[in-house]
C-alpha positions in Angstrom: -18.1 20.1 14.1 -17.2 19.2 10.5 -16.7 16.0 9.5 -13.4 15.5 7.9 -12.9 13.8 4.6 -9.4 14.1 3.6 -7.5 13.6 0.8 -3.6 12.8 1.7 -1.0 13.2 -0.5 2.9 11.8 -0.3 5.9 9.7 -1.1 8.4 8.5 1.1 8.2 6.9 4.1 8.1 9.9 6.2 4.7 10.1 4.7 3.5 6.5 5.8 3.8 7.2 9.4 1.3 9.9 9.4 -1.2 8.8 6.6 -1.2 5.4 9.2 -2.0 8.0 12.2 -4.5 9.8 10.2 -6.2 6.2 9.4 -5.8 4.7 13.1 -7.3 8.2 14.8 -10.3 6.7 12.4 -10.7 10.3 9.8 -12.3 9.4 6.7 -9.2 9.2 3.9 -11.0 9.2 0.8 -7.9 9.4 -1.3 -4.3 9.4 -1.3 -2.3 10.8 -4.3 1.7 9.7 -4.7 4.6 9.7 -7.2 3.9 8.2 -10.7 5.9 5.0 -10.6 9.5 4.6 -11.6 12.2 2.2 -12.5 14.8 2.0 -9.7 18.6 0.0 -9.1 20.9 -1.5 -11.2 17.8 -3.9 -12.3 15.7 -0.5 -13.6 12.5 -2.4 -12.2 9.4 -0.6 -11.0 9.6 0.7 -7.7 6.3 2.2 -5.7 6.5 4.6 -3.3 6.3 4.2 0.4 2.8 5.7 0.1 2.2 3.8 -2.8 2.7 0.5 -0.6 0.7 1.5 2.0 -2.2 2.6 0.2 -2.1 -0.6 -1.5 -1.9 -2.7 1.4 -4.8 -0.7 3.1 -7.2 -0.3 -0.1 -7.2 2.7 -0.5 -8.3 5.1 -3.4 -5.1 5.5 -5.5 -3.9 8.4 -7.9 -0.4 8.7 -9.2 -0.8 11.9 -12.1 2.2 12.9 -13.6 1.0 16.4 -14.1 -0.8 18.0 -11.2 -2.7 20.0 -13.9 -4.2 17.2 -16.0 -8.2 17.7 -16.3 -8.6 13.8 -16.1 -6.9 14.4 -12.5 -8.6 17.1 -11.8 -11.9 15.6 -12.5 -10.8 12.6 -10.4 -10.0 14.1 -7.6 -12.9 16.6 -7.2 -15.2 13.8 -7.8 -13.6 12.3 -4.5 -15.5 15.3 -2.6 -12.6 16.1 -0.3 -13.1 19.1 2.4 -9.8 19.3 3.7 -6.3 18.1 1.9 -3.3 16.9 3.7 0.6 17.0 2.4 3.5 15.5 3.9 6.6 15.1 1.7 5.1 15.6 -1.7 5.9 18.4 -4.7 4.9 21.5 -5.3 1.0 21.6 -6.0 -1.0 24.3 -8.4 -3.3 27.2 -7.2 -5.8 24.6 -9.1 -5.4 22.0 -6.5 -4.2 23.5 -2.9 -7.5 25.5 -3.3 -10.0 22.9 -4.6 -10.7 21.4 -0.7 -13.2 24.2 1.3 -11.3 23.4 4.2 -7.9 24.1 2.7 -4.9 22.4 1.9 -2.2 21.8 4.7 1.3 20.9 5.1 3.5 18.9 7.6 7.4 20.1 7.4 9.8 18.8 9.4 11.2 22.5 10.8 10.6 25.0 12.6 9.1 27.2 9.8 10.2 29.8 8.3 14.2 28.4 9.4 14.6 25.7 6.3 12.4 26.0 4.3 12.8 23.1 1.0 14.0 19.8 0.2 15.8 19.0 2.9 15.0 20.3 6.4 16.6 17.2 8.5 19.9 17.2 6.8 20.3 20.7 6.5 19.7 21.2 10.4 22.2 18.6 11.7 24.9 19.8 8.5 24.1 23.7 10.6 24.8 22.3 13.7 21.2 23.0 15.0 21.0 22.0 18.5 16.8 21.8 18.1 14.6 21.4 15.4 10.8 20.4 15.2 7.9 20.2 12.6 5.2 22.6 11.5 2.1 22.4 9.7 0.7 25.2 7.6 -2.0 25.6 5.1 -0.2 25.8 1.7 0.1 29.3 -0.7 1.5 30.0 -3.9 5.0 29.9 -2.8 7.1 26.9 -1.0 6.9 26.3 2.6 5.6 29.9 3.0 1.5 29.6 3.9 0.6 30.7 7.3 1.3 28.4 10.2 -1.0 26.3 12.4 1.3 24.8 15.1 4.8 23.9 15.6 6.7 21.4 17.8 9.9 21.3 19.4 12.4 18.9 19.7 16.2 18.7 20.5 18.8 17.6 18.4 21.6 15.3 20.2 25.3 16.1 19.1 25.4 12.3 18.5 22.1 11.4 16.0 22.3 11.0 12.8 19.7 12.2 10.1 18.1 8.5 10.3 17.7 8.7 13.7 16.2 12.0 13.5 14.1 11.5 11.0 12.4 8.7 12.8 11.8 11.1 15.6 10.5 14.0 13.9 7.7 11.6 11.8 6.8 10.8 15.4 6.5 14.0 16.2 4.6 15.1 12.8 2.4 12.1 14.0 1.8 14.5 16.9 1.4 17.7 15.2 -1.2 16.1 12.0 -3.4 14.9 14.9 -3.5 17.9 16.6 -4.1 20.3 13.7 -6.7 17.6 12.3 -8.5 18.3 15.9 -8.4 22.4 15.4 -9.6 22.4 11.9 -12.6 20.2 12.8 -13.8 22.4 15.8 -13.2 25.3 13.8 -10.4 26.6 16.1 -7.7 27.2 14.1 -5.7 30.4 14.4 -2.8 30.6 12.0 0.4 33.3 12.3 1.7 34.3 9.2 5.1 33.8 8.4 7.8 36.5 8.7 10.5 36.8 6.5 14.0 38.3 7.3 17.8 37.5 5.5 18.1 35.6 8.7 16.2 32.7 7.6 18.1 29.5 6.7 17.4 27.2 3.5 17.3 23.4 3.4 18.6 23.4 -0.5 18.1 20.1 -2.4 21.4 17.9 -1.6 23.3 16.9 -4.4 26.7 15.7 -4.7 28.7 18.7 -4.5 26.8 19.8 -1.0 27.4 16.4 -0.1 31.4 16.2 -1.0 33.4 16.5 2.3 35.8 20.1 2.4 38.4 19.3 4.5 39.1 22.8 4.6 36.5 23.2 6.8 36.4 22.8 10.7 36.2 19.3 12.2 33.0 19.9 13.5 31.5 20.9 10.5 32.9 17.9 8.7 31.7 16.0 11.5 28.2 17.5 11.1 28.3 17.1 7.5 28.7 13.4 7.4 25.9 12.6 10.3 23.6 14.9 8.6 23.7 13.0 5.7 24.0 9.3 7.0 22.4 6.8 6.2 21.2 8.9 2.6 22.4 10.1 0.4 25.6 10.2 2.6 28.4 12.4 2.7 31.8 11.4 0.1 35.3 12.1 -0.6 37.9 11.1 -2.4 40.8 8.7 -0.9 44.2 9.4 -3.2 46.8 6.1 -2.5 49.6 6.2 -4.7 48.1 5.1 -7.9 44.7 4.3 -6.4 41.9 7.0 -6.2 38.9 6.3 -5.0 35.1 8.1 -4.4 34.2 6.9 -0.6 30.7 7.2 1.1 31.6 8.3 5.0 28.4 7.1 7.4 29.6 7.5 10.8 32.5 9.1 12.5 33.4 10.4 15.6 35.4 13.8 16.4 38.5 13.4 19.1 40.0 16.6 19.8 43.7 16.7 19.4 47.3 18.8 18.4 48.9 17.3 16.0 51.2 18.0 13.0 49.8 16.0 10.1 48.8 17.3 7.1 44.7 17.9 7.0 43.4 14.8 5.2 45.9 12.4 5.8 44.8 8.9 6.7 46.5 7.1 9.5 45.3 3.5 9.8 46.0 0.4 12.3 45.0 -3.2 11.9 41.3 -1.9 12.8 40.8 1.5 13.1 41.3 5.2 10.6 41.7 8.5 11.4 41.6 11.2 9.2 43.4 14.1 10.5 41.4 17.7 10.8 41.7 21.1 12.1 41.3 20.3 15.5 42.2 16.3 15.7 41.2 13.8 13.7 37.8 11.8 12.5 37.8 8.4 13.9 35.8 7.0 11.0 33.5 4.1 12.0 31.6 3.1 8.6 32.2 3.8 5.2 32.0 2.2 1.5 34.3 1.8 -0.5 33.4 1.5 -4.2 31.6 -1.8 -5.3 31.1 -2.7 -2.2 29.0 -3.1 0.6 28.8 -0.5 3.4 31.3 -1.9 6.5 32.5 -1.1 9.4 36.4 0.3 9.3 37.7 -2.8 10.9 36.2 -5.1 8.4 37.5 -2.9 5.3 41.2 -2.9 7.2 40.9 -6.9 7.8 41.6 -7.2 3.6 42.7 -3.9 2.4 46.1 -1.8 3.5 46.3 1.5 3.5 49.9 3.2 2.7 51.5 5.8 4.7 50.7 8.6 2.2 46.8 7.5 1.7 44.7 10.8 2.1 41.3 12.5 1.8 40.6 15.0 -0.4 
């Protein structure tokens, strides 16, 4: 058996989870590489990453290079004598450095590799309507999300969770699958199965706001999908029209009742507490939303000092 001495590289709080998993299953981490610092909110003040935080908090050996391919980096990190490198929720990373470990370089994605492959794995499989999903690790290659696979896990997706909640699940889960793949690579048991490709395979694309702007064109369900798969972040939007009035509204949680019904798709109906927005195939009780400059609230608290007209609708 080889003992491990890892490098870990990551940024967002996905990442913490399983660096702290890594540390409290006692591997050696002799370095952890994140995202250069960068201003953030209205305020522009320095924000560190999730990674950042906990490295901080845990004293541990710190690098944040801008460019992956800088020889002061480079010189950095070989001097750290890493035999294996660990990635979970980082950026693309040079030939130069995926192959500097002797070990290797491995991954954690939160998918069932090759389906989703990208940015966005968890959004992308509740916005499909996925009805499981899991995480893989695989040791990295020239290409994204491509290298040949250690292990996978399953888990199903409930018709109810949101990306949040899922999200929290599958970094358990990850949890599950680092420790295990840490376990193989120090025996020396490791047997990998190269990914196949096929025009089957499904892409999580990097969200932005128009895959993130509500088609009301679309099915219910797919709406439906659309706005739990993006909730709590970045969200899914539309636009509510009001007479004079137009506004750009974040949608967090909704639920789908099935009903025939005459109204035009997109219009709002509203009570003292409650909207609907009517649909293909009924309407979406909308639960949560936010309106612009202000806070995220739940539909009764918007209604309680804003009215709606009878012609209000989503677009």
């Amino acid at each position: 058996m080889e003992k491990l001495r890892i490098v870990f590289m990551g940024t967002p709080e996905f990442a913490v989870g399983i660096l702290d998993t890594i540390i409290k299953n006692n591997y050696e981490v002799v370095g952890v590489i994140t995202a250069a610092d960068k201003p953030a909110g209205r305020g522009q003040k320095i924000k560190y990453s999730a990674v950042k935080e906990y490295a901080l908090e845990h004293q541990l050996h710190l690098l944040q290079p801008t460019n992956l391919k800088d020889e002061e980096f480079l010189s950095e990190l070989k001097s750290l004598n890493a035999n294996l490198q660990v990635v979970v929720a980082f950026r693309m990373l040079p030939e130069v450095v995926w192959k500097l470990a002797k070990l290797g370089t491995f991954n954690l994605h939160a998918s069932l590799l090759p389906n989703y492959r990208g940015a966005a794995p968890i959004n992308w499989a509740i916005i499909n309507g996925e009805t499981k999903t899991g995480v893989t690790t695989f040791f990295i290659d020239d290409k994204i999300d491509t290298g040949a696979m250690i292990l996978s896990k399953e888990t199903p997706i409930s018709i109810s969770e949101n990306a949040g909640v899922l999200h929290d699940r599958l970094m358990d889960l990850g949890c599950e699958a680092v420790t295990e793949t840490l376990s193989l690579i120090e025996k020396g048991l490791v047997q990998t199965t190269i990914q196949e490709d096929s025009s089957e395979i499904k892409t999580a694309y990097k969200l932005n706001k128009d895959n993130c702007k509500i088609d009301f064109t679309k099915s219910g369900i797919e709406i439906y999908n659309l706005i739990r798969g993006l909730s709590p972040y970045p969200s899914a939007w539309c636009t509510i029209l009001d007479r004079d009035n137009e506004w750009s509204v974040k949608m967090y949680e909704a639920k789908l009742v099935l009903e025939n019904h005459n109204n035009a798709i997109g219009s709002i109906l509203t009570t003292k507490k409650e909207m609907k927005i009517a649909v293909q195939e009924g309407y979406l009780e909308i639960a949560s939303l936010q309106f612009p400059g202000k806070k995220r609230m739940t539909t009764a608290e918007l209604l309680n000092g804003m009215t709606l007209s009878a012609e209000a609708k989503a677009v």
